[in-house]
PALOPA-239023 format. One record per residue: y, z, x of N, C-alpha, C in turn; residue number from 1; residue in three letters. Coordinates in pm, 1 decimal. Layout:
<atom n_c2="Y" n_c3="Z" n_c1="X" ca_c2="Y" ca_c3="Z" ca_c1="X" c_c2="Y" c_c3="Z" c_c1="X" n="NUM" res="ALA"/>
...
END
This chain:
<atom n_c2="2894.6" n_c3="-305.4" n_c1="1179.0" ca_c2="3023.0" ca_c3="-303.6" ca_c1="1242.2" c_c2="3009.4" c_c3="-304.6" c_c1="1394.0" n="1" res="UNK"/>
<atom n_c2="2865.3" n_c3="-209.9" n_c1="1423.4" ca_c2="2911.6" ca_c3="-203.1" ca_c1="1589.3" c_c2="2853.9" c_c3="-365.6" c_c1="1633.0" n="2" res="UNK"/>
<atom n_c2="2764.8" n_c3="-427.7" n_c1="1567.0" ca_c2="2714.2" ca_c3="-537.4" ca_c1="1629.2" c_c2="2827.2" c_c3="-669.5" c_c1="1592.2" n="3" res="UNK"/>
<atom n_c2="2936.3" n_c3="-676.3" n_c1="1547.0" ca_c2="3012.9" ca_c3="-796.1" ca_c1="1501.8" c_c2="3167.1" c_c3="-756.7" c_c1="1636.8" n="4" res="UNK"/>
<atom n_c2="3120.6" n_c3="-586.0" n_c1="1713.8" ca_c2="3180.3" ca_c3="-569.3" ca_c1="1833.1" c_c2="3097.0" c_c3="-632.1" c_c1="1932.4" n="5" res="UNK"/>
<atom n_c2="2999.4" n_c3="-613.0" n_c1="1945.7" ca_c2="2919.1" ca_c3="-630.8" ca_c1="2047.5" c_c2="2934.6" c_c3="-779.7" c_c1="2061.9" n="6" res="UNK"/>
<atom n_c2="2894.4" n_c3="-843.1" n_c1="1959.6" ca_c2="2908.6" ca_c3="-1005.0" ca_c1="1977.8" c_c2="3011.3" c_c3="-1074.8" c_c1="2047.5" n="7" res="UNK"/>
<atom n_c2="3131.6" n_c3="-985.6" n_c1="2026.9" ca_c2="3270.2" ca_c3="-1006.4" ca_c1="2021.3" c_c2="3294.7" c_c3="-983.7" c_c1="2159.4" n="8" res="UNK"/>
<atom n_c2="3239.8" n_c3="-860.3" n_c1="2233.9" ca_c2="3259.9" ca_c3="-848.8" ca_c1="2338.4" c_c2="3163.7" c_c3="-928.5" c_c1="2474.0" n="9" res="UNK"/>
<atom n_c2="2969.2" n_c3="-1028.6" n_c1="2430.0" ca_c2="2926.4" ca_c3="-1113.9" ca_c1="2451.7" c_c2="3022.1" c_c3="-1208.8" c_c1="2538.1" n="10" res="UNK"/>
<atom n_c2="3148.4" n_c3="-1284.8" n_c1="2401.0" ca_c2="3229.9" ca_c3="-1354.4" ca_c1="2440.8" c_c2="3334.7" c_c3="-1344.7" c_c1="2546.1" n="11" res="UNK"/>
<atom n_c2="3365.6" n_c3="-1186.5" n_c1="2562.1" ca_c2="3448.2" ca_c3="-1179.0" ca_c1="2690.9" c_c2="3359.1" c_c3="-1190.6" c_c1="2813.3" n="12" res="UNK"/>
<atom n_c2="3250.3" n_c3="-1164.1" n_c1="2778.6" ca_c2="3176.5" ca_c3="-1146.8" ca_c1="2912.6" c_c2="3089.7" c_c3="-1303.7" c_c1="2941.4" n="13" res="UNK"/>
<atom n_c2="3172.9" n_c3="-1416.0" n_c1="2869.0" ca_c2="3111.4" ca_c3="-1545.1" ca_c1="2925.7" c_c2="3296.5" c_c3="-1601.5" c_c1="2956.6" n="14" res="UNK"/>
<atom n_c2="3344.2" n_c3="-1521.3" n_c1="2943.5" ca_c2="3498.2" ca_c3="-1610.8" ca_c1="2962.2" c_c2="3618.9" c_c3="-1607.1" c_c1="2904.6" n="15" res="UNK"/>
<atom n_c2="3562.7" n_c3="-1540.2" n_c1="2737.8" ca_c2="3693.1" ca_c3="-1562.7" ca_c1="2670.3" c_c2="3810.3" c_c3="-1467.8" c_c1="2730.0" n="16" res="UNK"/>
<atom n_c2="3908.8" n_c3="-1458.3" n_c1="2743.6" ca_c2="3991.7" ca_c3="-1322.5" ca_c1="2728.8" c_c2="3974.3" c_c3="-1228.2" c_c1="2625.0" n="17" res="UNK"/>
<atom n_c2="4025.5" n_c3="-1113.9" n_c1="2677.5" ca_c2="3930.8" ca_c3="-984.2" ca_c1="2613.5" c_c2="4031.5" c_c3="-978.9" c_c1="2503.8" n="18" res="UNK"/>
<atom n_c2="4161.0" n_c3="-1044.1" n_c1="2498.0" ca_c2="4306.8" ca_c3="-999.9" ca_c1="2394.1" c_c2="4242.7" c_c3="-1123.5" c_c1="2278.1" n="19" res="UNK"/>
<atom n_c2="4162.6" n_c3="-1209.2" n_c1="2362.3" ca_c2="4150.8" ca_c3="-1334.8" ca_c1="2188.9" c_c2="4013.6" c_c3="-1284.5" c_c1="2188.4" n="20" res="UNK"/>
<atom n_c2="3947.4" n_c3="-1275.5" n_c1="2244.8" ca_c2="3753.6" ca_c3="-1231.1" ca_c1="2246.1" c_c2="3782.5" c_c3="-1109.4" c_c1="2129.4" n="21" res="UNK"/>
<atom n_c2="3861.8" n_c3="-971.3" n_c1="2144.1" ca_c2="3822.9" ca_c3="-857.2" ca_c1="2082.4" c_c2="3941.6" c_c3="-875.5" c_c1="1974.7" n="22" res="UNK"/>
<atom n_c2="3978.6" n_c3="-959.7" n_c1="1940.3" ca_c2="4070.9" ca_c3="-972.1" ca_c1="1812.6" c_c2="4049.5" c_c3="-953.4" c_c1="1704.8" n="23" res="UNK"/>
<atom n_c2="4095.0" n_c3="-861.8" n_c1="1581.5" ca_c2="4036.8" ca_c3="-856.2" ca_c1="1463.7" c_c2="3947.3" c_c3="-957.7" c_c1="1364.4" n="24" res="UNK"/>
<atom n_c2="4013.3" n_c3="-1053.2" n_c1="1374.5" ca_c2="4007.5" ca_c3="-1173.9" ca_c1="1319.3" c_c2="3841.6" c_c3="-1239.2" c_c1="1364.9" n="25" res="UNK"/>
<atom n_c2="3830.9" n_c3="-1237.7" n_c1="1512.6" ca_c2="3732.3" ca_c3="-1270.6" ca_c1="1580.4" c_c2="3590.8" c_c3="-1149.9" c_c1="1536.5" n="26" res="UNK"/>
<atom n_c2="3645.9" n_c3="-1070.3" n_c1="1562.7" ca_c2="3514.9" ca_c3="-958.9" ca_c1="1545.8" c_c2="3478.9" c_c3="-942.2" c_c1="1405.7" n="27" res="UNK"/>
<atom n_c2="3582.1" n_c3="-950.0" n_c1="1310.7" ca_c2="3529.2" ca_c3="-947.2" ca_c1="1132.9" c_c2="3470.7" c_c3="-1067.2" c_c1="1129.3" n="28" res="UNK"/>
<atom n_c2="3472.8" n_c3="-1171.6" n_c1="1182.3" ca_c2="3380.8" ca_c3="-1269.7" ca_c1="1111.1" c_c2="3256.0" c_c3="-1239.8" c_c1="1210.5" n="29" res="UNK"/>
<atom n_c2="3280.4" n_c3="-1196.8" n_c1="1278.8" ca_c2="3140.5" ca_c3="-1192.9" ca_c1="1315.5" c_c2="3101.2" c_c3="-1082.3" c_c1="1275.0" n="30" res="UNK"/>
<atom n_c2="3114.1" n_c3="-991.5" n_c1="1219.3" ca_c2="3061.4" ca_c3="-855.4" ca_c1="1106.7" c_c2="3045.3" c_c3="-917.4" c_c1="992.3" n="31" res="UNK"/>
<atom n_c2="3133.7" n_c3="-1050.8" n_c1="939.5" ca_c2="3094.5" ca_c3="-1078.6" ca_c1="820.8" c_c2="2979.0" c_c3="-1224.1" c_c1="824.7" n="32" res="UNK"/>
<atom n_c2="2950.7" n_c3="-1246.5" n_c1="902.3" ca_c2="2814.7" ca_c3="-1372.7" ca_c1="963.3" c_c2="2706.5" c_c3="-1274.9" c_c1="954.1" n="33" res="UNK"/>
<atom n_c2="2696.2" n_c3="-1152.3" n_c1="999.3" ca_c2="2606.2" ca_c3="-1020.5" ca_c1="1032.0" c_c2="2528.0" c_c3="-1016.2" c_c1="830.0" n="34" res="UNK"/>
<atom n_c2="2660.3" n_c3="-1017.9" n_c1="832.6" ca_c2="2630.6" ca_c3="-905.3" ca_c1="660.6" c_c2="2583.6" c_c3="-1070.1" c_c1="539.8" n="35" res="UNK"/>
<atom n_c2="2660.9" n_c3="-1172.5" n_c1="549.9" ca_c2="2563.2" ca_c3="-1267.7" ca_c1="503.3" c_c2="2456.6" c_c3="-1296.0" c_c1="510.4" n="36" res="UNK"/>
<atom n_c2="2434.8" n_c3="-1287.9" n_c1="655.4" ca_c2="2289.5" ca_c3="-1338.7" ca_c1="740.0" c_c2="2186.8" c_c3="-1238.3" c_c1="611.9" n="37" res="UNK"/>
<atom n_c2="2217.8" n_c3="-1089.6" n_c1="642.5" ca_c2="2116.8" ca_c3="-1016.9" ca_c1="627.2" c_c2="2085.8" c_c3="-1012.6" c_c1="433.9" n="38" res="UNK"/>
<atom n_c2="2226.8" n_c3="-1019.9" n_c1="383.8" ca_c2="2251.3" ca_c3="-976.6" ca_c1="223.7" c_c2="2115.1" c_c3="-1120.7" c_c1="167.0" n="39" res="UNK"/>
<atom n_c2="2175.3" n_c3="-1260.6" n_c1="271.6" ca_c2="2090.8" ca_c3="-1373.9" ca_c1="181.6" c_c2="1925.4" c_c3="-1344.7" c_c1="249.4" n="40" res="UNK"/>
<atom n_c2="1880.4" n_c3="-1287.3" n_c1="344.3" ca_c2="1749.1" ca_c3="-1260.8" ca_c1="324.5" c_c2="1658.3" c_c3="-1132.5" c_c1="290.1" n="41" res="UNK"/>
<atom n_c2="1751.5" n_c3="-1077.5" n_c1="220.6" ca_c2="1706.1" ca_c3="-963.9" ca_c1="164.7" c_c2="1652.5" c_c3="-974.6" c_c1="15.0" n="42" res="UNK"/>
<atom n_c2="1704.8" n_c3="-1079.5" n_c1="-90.2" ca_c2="1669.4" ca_c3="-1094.5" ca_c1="-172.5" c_c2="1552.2" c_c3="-1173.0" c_c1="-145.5" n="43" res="UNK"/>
<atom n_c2="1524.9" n_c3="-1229.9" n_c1="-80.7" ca_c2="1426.0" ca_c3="-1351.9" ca_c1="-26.4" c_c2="1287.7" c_c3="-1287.2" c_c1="-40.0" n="44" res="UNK"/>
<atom n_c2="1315.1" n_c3="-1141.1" n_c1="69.0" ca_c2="1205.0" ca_c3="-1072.8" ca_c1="114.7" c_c2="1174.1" c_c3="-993.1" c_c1="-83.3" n="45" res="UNK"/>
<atom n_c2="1226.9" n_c3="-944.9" n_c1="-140.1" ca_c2="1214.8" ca_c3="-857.0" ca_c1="-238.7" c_c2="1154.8" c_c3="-948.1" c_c1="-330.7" n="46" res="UNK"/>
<atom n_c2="1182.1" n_c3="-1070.2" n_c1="-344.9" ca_c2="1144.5" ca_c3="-1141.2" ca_c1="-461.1" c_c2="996.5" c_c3="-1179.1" c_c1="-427.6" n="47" res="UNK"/>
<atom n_c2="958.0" n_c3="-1211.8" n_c1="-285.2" ca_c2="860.3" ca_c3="-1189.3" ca_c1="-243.9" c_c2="734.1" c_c3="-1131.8" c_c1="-226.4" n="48" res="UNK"/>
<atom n_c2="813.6" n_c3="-1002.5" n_c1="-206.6" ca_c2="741.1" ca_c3="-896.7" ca_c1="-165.1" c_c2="704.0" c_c3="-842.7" c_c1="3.8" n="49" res="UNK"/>
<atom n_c2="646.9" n_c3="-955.9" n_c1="45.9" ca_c2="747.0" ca_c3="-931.5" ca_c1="183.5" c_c2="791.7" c_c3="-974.6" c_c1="244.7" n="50" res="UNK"/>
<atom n_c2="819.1" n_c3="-986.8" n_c1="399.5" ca_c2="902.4" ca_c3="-1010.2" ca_c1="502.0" c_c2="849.0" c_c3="-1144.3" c_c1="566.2" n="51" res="UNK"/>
<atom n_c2="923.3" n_c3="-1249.9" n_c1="581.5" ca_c2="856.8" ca_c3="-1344.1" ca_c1="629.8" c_c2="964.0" c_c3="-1434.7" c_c1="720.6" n="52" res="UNK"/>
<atom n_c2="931.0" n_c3="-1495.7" n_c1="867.2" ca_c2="1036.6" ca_c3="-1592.1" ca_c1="937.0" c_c2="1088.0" c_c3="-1664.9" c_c1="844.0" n="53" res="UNK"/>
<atom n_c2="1020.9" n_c3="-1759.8" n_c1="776.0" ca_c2="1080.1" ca_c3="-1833.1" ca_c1="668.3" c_c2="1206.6" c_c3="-1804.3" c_c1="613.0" n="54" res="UNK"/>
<atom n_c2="1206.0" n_c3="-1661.9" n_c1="563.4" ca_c2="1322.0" ca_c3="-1638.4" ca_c1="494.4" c_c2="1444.9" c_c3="-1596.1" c_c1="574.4" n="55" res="UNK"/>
<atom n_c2="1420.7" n_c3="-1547.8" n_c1="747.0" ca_c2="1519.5" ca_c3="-1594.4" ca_c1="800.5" c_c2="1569.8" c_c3="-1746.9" c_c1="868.0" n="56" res="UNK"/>
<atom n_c2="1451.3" n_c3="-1802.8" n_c1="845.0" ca_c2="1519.8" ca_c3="-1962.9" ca_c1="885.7" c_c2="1586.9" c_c3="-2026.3" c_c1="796.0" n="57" res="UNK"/>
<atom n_c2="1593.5" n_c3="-1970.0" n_c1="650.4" ca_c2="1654.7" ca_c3="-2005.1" ca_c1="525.4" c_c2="1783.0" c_c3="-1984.2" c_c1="570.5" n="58" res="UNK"/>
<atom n_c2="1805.8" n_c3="-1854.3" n_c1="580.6" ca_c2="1927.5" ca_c3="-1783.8" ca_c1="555.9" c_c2="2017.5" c_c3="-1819.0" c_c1="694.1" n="59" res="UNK"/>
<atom n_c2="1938.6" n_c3="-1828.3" n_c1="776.7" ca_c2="2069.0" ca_c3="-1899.5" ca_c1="935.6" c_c2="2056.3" c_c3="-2009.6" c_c1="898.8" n="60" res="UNK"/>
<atom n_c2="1983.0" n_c3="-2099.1" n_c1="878.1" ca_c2="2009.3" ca_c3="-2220.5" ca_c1="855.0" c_c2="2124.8" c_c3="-2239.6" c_c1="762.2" n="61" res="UNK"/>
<atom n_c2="2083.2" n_c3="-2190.3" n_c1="645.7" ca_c2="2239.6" ca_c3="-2209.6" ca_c1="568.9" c_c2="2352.0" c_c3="-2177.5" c_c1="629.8" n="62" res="UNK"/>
<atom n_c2="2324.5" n_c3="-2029.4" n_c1="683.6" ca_c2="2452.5" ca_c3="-1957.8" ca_c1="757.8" c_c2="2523.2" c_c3="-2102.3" c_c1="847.1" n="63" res="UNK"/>
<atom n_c2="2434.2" n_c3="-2142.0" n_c1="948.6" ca_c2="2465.1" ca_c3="-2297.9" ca_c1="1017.0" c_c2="2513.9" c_c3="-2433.9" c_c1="961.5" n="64" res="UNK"/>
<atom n_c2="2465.1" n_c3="-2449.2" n_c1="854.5" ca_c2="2486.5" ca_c3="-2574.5" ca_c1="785.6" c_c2="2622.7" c_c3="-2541.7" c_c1="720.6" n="65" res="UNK"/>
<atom n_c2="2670.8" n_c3="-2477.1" n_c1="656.8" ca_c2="2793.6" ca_c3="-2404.4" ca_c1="582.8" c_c2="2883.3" c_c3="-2418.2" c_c1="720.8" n="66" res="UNK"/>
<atom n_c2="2855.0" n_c3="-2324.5" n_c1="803.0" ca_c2="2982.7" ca_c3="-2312.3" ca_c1="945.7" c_c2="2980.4" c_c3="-2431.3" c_c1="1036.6" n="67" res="UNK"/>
<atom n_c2="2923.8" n_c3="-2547.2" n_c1="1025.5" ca_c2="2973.0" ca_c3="-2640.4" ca_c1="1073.5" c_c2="2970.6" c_c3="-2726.9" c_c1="1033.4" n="68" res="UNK"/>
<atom n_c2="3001.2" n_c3="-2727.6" n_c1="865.6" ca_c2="3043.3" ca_c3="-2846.1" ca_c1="810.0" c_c2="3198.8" c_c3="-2775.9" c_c1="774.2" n="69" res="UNK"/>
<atom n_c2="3191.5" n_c3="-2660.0" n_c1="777.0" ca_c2="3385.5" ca_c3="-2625.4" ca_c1="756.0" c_c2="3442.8" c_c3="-2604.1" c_c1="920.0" n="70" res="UNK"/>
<atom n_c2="3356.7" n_c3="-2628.8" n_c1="1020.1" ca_c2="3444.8" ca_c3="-2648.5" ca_c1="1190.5" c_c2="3449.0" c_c3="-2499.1" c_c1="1195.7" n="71" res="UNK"/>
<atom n_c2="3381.0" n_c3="-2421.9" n_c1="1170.2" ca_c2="3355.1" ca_c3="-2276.8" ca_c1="1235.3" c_c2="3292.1" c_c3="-2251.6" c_c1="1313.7" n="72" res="UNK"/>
<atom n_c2="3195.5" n_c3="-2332.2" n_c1="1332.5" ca_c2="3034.0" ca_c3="-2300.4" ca_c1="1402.5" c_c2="3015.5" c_c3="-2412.9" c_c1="1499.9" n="73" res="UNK"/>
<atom n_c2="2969.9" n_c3="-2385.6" n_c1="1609.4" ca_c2="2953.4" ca_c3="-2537.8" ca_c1="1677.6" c_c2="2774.0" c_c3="-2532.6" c_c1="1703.3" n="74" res="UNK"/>
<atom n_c2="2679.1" n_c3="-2608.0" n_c1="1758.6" ca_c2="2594.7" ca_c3="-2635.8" ca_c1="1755.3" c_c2="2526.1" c_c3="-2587.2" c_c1="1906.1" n="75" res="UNK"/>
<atom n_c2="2473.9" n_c3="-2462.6" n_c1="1898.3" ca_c2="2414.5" ca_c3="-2435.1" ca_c1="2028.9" c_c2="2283.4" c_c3="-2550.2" c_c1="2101.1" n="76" res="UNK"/>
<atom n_c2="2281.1" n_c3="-2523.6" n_c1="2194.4" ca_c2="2190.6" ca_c3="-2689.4" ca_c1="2266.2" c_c2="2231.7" c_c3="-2816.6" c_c1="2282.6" n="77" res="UNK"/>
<atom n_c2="2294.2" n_c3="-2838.5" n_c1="2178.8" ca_c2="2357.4" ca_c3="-2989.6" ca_c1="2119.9" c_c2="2492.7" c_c3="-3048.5" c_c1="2155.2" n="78" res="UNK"/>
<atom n_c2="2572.3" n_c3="-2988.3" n_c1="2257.8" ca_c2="2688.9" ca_c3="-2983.7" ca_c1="2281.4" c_c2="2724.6" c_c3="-3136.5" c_c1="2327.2" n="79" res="UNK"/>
<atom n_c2="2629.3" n_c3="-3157.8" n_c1="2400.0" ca_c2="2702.3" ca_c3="-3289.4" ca_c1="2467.9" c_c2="2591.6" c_c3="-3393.6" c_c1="2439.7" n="80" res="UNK"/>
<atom n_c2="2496.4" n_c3="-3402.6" n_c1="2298.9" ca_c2="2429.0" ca_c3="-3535.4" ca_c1="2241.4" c_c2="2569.8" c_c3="-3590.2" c_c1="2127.0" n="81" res="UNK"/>
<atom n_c2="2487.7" n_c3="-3726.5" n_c1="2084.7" ca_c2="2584.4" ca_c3="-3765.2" ca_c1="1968.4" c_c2="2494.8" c_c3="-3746.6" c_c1="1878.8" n="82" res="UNK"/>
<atom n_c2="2539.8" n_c3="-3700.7" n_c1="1740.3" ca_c2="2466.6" ca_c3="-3643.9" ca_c1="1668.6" c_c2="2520.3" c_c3="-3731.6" c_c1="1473.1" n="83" res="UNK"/>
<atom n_c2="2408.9" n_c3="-3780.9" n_c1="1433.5" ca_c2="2452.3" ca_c3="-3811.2" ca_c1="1292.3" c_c2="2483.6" c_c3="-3748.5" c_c1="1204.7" n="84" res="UNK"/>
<atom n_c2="2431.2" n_c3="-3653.7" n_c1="1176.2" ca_c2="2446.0" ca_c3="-3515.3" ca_c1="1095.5" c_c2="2472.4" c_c3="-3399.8" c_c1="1121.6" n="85" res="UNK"/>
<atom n_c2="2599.0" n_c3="-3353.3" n_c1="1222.3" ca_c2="2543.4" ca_c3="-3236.6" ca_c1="1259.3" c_c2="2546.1" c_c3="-3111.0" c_c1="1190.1" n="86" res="UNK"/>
<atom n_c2="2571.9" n_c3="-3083.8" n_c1="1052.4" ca_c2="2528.5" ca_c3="-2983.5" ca_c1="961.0" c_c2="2383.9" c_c3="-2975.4" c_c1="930.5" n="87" res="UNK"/>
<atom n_c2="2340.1" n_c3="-3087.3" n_c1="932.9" ca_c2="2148.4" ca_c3="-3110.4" ca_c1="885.9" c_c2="2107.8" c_c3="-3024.8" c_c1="1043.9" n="88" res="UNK"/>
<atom n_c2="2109.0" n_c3="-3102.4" n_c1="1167.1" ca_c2="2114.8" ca_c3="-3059.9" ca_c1="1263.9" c_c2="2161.7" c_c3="-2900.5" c_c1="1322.6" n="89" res="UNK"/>
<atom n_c2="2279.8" n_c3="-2840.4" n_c1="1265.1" ca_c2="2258.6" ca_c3="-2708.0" ca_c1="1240.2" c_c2="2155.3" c_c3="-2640.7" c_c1="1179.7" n="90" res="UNK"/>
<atom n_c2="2152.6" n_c3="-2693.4" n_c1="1078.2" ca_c2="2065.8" ca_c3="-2625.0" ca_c1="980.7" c_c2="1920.8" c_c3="-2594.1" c_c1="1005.1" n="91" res="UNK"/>
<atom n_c2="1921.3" n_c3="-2688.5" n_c1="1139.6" ca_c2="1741.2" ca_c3="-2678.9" ca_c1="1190.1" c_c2="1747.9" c_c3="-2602.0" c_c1="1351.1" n="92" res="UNK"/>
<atom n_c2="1898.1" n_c3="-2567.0" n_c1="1390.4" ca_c2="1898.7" ca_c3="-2533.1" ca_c1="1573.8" c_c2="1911.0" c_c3="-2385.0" c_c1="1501.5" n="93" res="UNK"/>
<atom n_c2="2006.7" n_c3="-2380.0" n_c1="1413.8" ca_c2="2019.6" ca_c3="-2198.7" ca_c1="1391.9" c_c2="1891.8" c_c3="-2135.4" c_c1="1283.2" n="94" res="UNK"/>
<atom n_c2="1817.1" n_c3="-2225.5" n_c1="1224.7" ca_c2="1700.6" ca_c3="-2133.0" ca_c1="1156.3" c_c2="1594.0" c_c3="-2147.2" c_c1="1269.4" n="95" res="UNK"/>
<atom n_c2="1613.1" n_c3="-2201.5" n_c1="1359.7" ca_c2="1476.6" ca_c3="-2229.9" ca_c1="1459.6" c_c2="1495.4" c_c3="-2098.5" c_c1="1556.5" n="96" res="UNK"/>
<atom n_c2="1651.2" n_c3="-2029.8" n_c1="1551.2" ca_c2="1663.3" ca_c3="-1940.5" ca_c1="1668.6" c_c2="1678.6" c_c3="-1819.8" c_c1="1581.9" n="97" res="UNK"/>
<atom n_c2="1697.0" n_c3="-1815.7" n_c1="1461.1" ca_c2="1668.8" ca_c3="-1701.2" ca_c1="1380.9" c_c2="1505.9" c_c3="-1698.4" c_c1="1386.2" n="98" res="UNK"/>
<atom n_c2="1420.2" n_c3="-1781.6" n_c1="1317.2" ca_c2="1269.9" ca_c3="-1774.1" ca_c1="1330.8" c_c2="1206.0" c_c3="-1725.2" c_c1="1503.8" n="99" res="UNK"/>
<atom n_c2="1291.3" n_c3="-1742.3" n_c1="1587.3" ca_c2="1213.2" ca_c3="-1759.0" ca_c1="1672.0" c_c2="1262.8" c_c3="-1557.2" c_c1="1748.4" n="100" res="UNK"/>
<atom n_c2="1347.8" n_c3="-1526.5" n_c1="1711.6" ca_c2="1362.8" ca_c3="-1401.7" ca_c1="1714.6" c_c2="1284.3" c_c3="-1331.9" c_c1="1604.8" n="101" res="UNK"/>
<atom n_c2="1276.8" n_c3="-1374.0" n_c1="1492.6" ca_c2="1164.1" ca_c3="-1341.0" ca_c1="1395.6" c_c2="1039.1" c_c3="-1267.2" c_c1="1421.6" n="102" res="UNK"/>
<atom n_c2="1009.9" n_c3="-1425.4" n_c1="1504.6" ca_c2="865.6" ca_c3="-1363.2" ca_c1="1546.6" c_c2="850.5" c_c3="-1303.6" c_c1="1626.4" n="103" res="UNK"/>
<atom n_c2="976.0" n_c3="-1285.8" n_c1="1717.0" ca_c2="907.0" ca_c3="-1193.1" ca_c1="1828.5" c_c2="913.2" c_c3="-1010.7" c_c1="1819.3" n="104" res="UNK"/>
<atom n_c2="1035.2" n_c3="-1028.7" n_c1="1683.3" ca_c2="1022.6" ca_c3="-912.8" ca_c1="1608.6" c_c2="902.0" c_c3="-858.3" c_c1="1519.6" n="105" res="UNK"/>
<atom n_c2="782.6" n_c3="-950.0" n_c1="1507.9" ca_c2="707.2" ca_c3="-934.5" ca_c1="1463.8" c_c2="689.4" c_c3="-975.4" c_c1="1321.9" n="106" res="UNK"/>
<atom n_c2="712.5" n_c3="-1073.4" n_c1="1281.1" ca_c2="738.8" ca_c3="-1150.7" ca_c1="1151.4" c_c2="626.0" c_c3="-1240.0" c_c1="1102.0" n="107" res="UNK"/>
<atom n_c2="561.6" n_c3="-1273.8" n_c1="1050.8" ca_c2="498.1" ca_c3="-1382.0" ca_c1="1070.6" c_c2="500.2" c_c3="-1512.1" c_c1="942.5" n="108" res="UNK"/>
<atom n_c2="450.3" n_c3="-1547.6" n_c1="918.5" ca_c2="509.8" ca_c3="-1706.4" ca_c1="823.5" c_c2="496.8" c_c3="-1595.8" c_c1="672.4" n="109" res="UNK"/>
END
């Protein structure tokens, strides 16, 4: 809960207004992006056994590919290329920045 605030408040502090930035609406999905992210790589890791980047590049990637093929999600980096796919193209910018926090959390393949 406190991190789907925090995110929420990120956004006021690049521009949004703080009345649409801290809006219910705005901050539950980003508590509920939080709680997907983590619910789909938790089974990942258990079935496993353990913890691996992989299974968070799974799980944002989907998280990515899903939110911007329904116009939720836009494509960090990619803003101003033309792009053929850009759900495939999600699917490889948001597991590359989940993995890459991964590892610096100490994750390894």
């Amino acid at each position: 809960m406190v991190y789907g605030a925090l995110f929420a408040g990120f956004d006021a502090f690049q521009g949004v207004p703080l009345q649409q930035a801290m809006h219910p609406t705005v901050v539950g999905r980003y508590m509920a992006g939080i709680y997907v992210y983590n619910v789909s790589t938790c089974p990942m890791e258990a079935i496993h056994g353990r913890q691996s980047l992989l299974h968070n590049f799974l799980s944002a990637g989907v998280i990515g590919f899903v939110g911007v093929s329904r116009g939720m999600l836009g494509i960090p980096f990619l803003q101003n290329y033309h792009i053929s796919n850009p759900p495939v193209a999600a699917f490889f910018v948001y597991g590359s920045i989940a993995s890459a926090f991964s590892a610096l959390g100490g994750k390894r393949l």
